[in-house]
VEXGU-269797 format. One record per residue (C-alpha): residue number from 1; residue in one letter; x, y, z. Coordinates in nm, 3 decimals. Example, Ala and Ser with C-alpha at 12.3 -4.5 7.8 and 13.67 -1.06 7.14 Angstrom:
residues 2
     n   res         X         Y         Z
     1     A     1.230    -0.450     0.780
     2     S     1.367    -0.106     0.714
END
This chain:
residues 233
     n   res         X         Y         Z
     1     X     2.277    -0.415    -1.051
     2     X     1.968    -0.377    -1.241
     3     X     1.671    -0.566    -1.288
     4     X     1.754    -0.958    -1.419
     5     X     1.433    -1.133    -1.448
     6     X     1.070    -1.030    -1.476
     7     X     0.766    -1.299    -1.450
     8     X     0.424    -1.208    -1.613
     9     X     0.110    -1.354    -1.390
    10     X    -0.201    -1.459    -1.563
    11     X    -0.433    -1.273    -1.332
    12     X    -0.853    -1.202    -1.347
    13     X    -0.973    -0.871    -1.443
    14     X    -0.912    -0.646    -1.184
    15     X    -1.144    -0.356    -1.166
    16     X    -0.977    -0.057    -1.104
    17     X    -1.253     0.205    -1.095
    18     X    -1.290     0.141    -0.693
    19     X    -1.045     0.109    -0.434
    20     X    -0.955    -0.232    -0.323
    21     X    -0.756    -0.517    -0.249
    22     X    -0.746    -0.838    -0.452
    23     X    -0.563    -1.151    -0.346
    24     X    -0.483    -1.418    -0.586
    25     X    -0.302    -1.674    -0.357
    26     X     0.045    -1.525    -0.238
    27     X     0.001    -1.222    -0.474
    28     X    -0.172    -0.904    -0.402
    29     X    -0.308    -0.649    -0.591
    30     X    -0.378    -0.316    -0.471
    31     X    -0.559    -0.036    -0.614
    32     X    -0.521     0.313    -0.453
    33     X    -0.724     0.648    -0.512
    34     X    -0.381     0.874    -0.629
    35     X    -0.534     1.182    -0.588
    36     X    -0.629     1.147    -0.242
    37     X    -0.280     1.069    -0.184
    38     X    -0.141     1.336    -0.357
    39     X    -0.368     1.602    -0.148
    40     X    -0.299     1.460     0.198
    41     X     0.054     1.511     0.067
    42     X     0.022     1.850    -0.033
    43     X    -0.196     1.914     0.279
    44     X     0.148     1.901     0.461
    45     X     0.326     2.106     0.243
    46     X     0.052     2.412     0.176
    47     X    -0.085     2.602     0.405
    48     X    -0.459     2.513     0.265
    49     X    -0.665     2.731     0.483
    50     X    -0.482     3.053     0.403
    51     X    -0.477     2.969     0.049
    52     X    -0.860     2.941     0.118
    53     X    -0.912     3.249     0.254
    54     X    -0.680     3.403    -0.006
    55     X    -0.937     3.285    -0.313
    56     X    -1.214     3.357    -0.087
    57     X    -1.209     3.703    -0.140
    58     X    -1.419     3.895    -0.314
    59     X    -1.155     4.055    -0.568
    60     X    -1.017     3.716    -0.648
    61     X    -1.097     3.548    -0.948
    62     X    -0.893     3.291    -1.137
    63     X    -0.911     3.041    -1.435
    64     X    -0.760     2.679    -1.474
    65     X    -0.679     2.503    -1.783
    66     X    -0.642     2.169    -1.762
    67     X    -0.648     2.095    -2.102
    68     X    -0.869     1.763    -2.075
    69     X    -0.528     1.609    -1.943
    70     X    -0.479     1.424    -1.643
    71     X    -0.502     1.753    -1.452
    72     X    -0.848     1.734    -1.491
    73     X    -0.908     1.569    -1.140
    74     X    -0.664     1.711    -0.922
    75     X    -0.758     2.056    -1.012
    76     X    -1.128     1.943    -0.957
    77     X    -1.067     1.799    -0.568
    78     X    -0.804     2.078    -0.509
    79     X    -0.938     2.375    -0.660
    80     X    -1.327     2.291    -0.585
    81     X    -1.327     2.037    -0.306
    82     X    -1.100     2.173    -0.099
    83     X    -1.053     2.517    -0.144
    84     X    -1.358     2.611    -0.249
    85     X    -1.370     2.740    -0.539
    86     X    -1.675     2.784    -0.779
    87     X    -1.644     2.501    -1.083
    88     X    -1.705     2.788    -1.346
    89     X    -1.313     2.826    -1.288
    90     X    -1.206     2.510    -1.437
    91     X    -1.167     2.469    -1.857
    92     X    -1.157     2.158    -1.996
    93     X    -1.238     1.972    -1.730
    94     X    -1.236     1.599    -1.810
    95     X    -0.966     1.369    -1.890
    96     X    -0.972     1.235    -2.207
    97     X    -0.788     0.976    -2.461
    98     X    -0.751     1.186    -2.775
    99     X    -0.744     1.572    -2.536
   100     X    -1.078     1.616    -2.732
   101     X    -0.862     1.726    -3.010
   102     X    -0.642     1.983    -2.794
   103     X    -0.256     1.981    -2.839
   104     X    -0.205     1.998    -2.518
   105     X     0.078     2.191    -2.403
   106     X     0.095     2.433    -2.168
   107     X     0.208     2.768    -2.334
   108     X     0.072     3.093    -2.543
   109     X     0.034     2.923    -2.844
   110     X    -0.176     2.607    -2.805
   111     X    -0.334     2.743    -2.463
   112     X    -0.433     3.025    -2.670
   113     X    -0.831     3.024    -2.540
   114     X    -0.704     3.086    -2.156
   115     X    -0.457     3.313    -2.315
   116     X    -0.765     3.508    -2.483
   117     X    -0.934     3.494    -2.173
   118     X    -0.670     3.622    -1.942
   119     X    -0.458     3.904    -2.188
   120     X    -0.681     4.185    -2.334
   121     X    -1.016     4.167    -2.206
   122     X    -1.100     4.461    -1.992
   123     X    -1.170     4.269    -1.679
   124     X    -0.999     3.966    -1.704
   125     X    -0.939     3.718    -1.377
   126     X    -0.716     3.761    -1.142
   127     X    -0.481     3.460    -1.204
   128     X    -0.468     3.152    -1.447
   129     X    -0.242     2.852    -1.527
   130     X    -0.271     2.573    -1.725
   131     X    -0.082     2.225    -1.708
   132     X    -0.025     2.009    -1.983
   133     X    -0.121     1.621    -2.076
   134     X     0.024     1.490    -1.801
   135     X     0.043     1.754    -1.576
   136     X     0.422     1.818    -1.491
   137     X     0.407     2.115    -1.691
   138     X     0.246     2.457    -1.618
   139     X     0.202     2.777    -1.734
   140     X     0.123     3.109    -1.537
   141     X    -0.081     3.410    -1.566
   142     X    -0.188     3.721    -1.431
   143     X    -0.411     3.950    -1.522
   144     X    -0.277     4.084    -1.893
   145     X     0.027     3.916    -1.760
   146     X     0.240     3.614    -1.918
   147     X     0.470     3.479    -1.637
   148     X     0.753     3.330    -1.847
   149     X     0.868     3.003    -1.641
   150     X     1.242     3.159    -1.615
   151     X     1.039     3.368    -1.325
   152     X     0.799     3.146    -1.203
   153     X     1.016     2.914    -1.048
   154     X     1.202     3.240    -0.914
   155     X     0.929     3.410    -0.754
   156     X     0.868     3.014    -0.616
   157     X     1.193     3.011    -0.469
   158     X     1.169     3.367    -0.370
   159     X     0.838     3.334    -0.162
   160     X     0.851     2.985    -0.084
   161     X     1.043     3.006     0.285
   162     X     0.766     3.318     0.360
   163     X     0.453     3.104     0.210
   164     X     0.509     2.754     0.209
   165     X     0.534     2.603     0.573
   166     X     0.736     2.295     0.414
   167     X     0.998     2.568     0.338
   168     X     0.986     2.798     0.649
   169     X     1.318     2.686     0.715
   170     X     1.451     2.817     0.411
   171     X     1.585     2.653     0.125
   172     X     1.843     2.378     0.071
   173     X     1.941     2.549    -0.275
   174     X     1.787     2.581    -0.613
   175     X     1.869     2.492    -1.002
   176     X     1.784     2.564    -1.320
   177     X     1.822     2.413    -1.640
   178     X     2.078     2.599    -1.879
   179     X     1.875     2.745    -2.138
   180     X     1.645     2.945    -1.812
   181     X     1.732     3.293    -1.727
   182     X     1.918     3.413    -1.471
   183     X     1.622     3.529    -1.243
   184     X     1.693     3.248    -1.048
   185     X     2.015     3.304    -0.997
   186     X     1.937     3.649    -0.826
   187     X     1.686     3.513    -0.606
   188     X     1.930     3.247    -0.486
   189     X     2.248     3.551    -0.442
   190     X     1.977     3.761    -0.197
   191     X     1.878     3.451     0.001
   192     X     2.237     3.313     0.016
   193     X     2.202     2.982    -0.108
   194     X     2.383     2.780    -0.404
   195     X     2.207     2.800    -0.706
   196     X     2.335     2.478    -0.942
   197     X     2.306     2.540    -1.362
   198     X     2.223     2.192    -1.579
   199     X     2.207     2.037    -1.895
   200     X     1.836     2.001    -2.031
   201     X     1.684     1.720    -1.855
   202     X     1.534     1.623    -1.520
   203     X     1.767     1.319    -1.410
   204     X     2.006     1.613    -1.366
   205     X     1.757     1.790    -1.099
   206     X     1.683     1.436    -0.944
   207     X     2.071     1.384    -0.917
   208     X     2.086     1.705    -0.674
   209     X     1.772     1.656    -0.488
   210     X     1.899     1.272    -0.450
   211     X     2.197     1.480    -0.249
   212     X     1.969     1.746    -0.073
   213     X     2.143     1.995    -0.240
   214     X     1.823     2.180    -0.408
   215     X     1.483     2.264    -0.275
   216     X     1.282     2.335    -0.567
   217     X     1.401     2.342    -0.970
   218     X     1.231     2.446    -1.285
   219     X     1.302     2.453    -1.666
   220     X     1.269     2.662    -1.943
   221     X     0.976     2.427    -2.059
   222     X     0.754     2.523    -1.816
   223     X     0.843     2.251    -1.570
   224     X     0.874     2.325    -1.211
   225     X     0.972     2.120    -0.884
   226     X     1.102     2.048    -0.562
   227     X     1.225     1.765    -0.282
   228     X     0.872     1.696    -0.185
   229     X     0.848     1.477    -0.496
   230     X     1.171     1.463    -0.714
   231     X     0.957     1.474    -1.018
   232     X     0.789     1.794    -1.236
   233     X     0.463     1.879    -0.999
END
């Protein structure tokens, strides 16, 4: 029916650099560390120790952009504190108000340093992505390699059920919004599943999730998801 009243508490200062719990009489306040959360989460979807032992190697090397965005600290406690990694991987790596001046979106123009870095040196990294400001957009590379997001979410949906224990027992179905190519489309004819075609917009992705007909979705905007969280991750 929708929401029909709101009421507005005149609470203290609550300081929300530590986690806690405040009461103020029958009202409670609680302030959670996200992106501890958000890795026990993706502990159970990953496979974290073979991704480990995958970057662990000696001919892996890989860069991450996270464009002083909100990124900034799950790519810090992923990418360093739990897999490993050395920090000399991450670019831009603080959050901050203004970007530090940074337009930051995700793709070959305004990523252009990690672009530089990754297409035309003579040894560049092995792999690279960048998200943007609020991290539910992402862009991939490979070495001298742009991976245009019409076949990133393909070669998701293609490896996922092989890769990604939360999908070893295959996929529900996938979508794409209507301006992506139709790479998805031929991953989802091989692995005989449906494969649904939207309007621009991610209430239409969250409407077939919300039915369990799709496991993971992406956009031609470089947004990519999936069940585990409805939303562009």
């Amino acid at each position: 029916p929708g929401i029909k009243e709101f009421r507005v508490s005149d609470l203290p200062q609550v300081d929300i650099s530590r986690v806690a719990s405040h009461q103020f009489g029958s009202f409670e306040v609680q302030v959670v560390n996200s992106t501890e959360e958000y890795i026990q989460m993706c502990r159970e979807v990953f496979d974290f120790d073979l991704i480990k032992s995958f970057v662990s190697r000696p001919d892996f090397s890989m860069l991450a952009d996270a464009m002083h965005g909100v990124a900034s600290v799950y790519m810090r406690d992923i990418l360093i504190g739990e897999l490993g990694l050395d920090p000399s991987c991450l670019k831009h790596p603080d959050s901050r108000e203004d970007f530090g001046g940074l337009h930051p979106d995700p793709n070959l123009t305004y990523a252009k340093e990690l672009v530089d870095d990754m297409i035309g040196p003579e040894n560049p990294p092995f792999f690279g992505l960048a998200a943007d400001g609020d991290a539910d957009r992402n862009m991939i590379l490979g070495a001298n390699v742009f991976v245009c997001p019409s076949d990133s979410v393909a070669i998701i949906a293609e490896s996922a059920p092989h890769c990604i224990p939360r999908f070893k027992e295959g996929l529900q179905g996938v979508a794409r919004s209507m301006p992506t190519s139709r790479a998805l489309d031929r991953v989802a004819m091989a692995s005989r599943i449906p494969v649904y075609e939207v309007p621009t917009g991610w209430k239409f992705f969250c409407n077939l999730m919300d039915d369990k007909r799709i496991s993971i979705c992406g956009e031609e905007s470089f947004g990519t998801g999936c069940d585990v969280t409805r939303e562009k991750d």
